[in-house]
N, C-alpha and C positions, 0 to 999 in steps of 0.2 A: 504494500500500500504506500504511494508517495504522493504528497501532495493531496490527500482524498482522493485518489483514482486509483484503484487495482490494474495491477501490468496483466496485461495476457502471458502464461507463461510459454515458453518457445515452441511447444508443439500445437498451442492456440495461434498463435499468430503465424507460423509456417503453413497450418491449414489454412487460414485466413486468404495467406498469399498462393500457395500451391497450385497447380495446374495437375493435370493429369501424370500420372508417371513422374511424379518428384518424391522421395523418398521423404518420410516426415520423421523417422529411427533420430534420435539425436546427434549421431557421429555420422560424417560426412568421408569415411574411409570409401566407398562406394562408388566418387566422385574424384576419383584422383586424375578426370582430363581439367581440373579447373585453374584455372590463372593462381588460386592463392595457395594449391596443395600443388601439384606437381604439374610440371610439363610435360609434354609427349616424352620427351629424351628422357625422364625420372631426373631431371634436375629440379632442386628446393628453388620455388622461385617464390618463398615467405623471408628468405636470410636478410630484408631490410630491416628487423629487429635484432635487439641485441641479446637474444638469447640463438642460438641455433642449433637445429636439431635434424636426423634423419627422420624419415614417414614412416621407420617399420618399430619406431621405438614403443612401448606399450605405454599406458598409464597404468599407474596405480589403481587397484581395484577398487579400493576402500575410500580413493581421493575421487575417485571419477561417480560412484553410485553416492555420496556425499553432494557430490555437485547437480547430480541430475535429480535427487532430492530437492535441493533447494530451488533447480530450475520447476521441477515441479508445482511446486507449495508457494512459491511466487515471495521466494525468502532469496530472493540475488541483491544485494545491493547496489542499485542504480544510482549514475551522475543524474542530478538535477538541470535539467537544461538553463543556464542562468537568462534570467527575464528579460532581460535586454536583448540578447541574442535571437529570442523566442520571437520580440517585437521587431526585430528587426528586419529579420526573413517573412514576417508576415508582410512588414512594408514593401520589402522588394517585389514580391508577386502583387503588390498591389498598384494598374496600374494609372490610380490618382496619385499613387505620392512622392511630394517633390523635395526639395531639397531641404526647405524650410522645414518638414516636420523631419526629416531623417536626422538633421544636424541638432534640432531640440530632443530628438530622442535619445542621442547619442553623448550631450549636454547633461544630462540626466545622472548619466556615471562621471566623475570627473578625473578618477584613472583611467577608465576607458579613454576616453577624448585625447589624453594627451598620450597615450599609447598608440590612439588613432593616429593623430598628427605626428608622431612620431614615426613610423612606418608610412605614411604616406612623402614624408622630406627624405627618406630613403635614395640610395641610387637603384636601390631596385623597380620605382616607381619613376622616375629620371624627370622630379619637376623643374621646369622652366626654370623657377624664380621658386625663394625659399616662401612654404606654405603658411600661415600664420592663422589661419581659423579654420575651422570644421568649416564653415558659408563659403571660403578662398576651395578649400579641399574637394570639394562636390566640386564647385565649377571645373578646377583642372580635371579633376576625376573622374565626374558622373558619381551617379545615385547610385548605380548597381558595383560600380569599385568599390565604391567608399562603404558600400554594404556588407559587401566581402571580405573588406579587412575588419569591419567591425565584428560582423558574427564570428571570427577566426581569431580574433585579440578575447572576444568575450569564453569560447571555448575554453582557450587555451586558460583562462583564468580559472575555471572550472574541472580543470583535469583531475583525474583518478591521481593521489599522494601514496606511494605505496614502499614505505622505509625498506631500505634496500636493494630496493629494483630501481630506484632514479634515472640509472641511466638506460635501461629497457623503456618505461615511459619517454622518457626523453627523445631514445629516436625511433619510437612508436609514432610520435607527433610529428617528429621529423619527415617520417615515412608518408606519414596522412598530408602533409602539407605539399609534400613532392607531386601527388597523389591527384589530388587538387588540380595546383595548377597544371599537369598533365591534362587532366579530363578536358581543362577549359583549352585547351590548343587542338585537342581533338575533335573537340565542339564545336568549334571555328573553325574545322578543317571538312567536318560531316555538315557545317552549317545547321547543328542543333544550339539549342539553347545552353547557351555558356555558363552564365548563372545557378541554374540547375547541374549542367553536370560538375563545377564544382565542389555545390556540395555531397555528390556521390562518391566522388572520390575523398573531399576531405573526411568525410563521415564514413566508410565504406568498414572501415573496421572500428569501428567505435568499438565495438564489443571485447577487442581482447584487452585493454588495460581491467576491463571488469573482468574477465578470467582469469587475468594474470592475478589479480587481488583476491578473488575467492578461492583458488585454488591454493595460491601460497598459504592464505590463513588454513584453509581446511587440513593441508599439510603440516602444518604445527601444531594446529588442535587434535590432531590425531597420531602423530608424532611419528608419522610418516614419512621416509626419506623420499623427495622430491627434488630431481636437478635438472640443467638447465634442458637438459633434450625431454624429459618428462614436462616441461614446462609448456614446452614447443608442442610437444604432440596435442597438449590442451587446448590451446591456442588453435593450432589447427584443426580442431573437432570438433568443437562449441564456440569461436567466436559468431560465426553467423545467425547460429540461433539467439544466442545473447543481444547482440547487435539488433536481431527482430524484435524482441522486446522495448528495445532501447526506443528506438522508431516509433512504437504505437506510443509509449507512456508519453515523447515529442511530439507526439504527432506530424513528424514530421511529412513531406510531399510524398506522394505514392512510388513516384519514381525512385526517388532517395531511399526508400524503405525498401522495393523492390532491388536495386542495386545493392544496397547490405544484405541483404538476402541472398543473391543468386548472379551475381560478379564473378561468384567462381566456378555457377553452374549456366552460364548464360542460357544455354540452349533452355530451360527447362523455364527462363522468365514468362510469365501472365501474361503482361501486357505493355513493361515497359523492355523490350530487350537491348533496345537502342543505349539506351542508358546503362546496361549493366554489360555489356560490351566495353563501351566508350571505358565504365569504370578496368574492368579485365588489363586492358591494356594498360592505363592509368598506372595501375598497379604495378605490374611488370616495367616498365619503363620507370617508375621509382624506385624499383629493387633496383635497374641496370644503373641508377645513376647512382645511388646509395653506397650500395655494394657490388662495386663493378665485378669482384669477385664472383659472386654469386654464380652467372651463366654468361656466355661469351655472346657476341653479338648478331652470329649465326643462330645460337640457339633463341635469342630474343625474337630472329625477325621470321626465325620456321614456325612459330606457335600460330595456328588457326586462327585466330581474332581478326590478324590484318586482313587476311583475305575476306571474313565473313563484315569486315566492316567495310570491306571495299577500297581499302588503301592500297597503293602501288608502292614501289621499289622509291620513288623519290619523297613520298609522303614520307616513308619512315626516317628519309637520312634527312628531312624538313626537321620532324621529332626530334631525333638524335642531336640536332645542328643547335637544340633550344636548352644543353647541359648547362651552361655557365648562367644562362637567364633562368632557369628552374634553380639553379644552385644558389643564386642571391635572392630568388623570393624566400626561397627556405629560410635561408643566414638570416636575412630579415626577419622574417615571422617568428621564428623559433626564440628569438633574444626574451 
């Protein structure tokens, strides 16, 4: 229960979303053609967190029926979407609103604001002449930029704190922000809505810093040895369903919800598949820039996505060509 609203727990909300022939089992082992478990080749193409693991490692028996317990009984502890971020995204999709209410909303927080204006005097944002108010920041920007960094300064204020793992959350965020601004170059490359996709990508794994938290504690409270490739296998098994819950308690857009969902099962999307595509790559392309180690550039550009998104041989080395500008949005946002 948060907020007065009970979450659906993950096998409610997966039916909710499900189409014919999607498995609704909790562990996504079944599913290993998807962007976030495994590639064609069996390369981890999850290694942009800072735990790393192989896909044949088992969980814990006692840590995992613990967790699917609490997914159950609708006992997960959920991020609270902060208010601002909630108001924000609802002003973007909305399309009366101008500049004057976004910048009073935004006024409203007064760390927000200068975290805003902070990242917008960035060179990642490359303004003209230095920006001196939220009203100056819209005009150079627009409503839907200046949207975008707010809902993404207010997140990150909101993040899962989880002692000891700092630096796993850390470039979990990292990863989502890569994430992100990938989806939005893809967007504008498919000529879909930019805005939308990304928050598919920055959101697409919201769910594992809450797995990484509930697992770790249930590992201590049961005094069960848990390490970092048991961590990994969690993560890879239950974030999507967690992340579905996450979505319905936000409420967030259907798309958005459908893309944490099923990004890594695209084929199997409802209704939005455009978007959880656009995210599949997203993703992968933030592993390739994160952790170049991860899979070589061969193995990036054989994975099925490009083709079922219709990209060619020079769209992807357009992608490729946008490392350094994806890598200062990041350096940015992440401070």
């Amino acid at each position: 229960m948060i907020n007065g609203h009970r979450s659906l727990n993950a096998s409610e909300v997966l039916m909710s979303h499900a189409g014919k022939g999607f498995s609704t089992s909790y562990r996504q082992e079944s599913v290993l053609t998807s962007c976030e478990h495994q590639s064609a080749s069996g390369i981890d193409s999850n290694m942009d967190t800072a735990i790393h693991a192989p896909h044949n490692v088992e969980m814990p028996e006692q840590i995992e029926q613990a967790l699917v317990e609490r997914i159950d009984k609708d006992r997960i502890e959920l991020p609270v979407l902060p208010q601002v971020a909630g108001r924000v995204m609802a002003l973007a999709h909305d399309p009366s609103a101008d500049a004057a209410r976004l910048s009073a909303l935004i006024h409203q927080d007064q760390a927000l604001a200068a975290h805003v204006l902070r990242i917008a005097n960035s060179p990642a944002y490359m303004p003209r002449t230095p920006i001196a108010s939220l009203q100056h920041a819209v005009a150079m920007l627009g409503v839907n930029q200046l949207s975008e960094i707010a809902v993404t300064v207010s997140l990150k204020s909101a993040a899962v704190k989880i002692p000891g793992h700092e630096a796993d959350i850390r470039q979990l965020w990292r990863h989502a922000l890569a994430s992100g601004a990938y989806a939005k170059e893809i967007a504008r490359m498919r000529r879909y809505n930019v805005e939308s996709a990304y928050l598919c990508g920055l959101l697409h794994a919201v769910g594992k810093p809450v797995v990484l938290k509930t697992v770790t504690a249930i590992a201590a409270d049961l005094h069960v040895p848990l390490g970092p490739d048991g961590i990994q296998a969690f993560l890879d098994g239950y974030h999507a369903r967690v992340g579905s819950v996450i979505a319905v308690e936000w409420a967030l857009p259907p798309q958005v919800a459908e893309a944490i969902a099923y990004y890594g099962v695209y084929e199997h999307t409802p209704t939005h598949r455009q978007e959880a595509m656009m995210t599949c790559l997203a993703d992968r392309l933030a592993t390739y820039l994160l952790v170049p180690d991860s899979y070589d550039e061969s193995t990036l550009r054989d994975h099925s996505v490009f083709a079922d998104l219709n990209l060619y041989p020079n769209d992807v080395d357009s992608l490729l060509s946008l490392k350094e500008k994806i890598l200062s949005l990041v350096d940015t946002m992440a401070q």
